[in-house]
C-alpha positions in Angstrom: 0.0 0.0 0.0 0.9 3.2 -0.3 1.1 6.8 1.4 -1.4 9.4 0.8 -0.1 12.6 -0.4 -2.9 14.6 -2.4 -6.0 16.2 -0.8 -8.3 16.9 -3.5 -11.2 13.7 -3.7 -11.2 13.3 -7.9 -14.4 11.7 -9.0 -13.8 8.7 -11.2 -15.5 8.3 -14.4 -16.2 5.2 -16.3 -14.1 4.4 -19.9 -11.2 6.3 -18.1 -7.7 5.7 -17.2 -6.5 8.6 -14.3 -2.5 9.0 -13.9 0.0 11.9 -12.7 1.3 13.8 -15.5 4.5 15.5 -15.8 3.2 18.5 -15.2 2.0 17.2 -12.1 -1.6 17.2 -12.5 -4.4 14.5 -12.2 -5.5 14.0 -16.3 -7.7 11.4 -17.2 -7.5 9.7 -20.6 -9.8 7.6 -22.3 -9.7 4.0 -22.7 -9.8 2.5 -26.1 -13.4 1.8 -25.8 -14.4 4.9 -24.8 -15.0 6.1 -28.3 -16.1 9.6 -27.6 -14.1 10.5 -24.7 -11.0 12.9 -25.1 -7.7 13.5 -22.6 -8.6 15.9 -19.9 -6.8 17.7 -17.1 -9.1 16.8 -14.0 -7.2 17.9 -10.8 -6.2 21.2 -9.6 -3.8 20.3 -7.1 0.1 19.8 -7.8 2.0 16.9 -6.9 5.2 17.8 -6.7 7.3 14.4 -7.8 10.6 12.7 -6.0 12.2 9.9 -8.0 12.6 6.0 -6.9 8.5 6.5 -6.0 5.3 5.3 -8.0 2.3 7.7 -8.1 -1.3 6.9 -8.6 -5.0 7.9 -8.0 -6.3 5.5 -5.4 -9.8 3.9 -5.4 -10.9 6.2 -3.0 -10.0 9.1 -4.9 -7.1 10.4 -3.8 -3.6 10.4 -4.7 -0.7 8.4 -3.5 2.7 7.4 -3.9 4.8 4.1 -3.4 8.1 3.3 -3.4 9.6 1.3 -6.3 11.4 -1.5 -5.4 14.7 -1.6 -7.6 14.7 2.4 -7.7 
């Protein structure tokens, strides 16, 4: 498991895939069938990143990060 960092509760939408961009922003991006959907930017807060971590949106809606194992 990992540690929570983010505060902001991002509501997850069906036919998407959410990561952490390199701008450090929550975007959401369509999966392949999710016809009509486009990439989107749908977090307002910045995660600032450290390397030798993993970061992901959590079930719950929130963002964390995990240590890579070989990093």
């Amino acid at each position: 498991m990992g540690q929570k960092i983010g505060n902001e509760k991002i509501k997850r939408e069906d036919g998407y895939l959410y990561f952490i961009g390199k701008d450090g922003y929550v975007w959401a991006a369509p999966m392949k069938h999710n016809k009509g959907g486009r990439k989107k930017k749908v977090g307002t807060e910045k995660i600032t990143k450290q390397p030798g971590f993993m970061y992901y949106l959590g079930k719950d809606g929130y963002v964390y990060k995990a240590k890579l194992k070989n990093a």
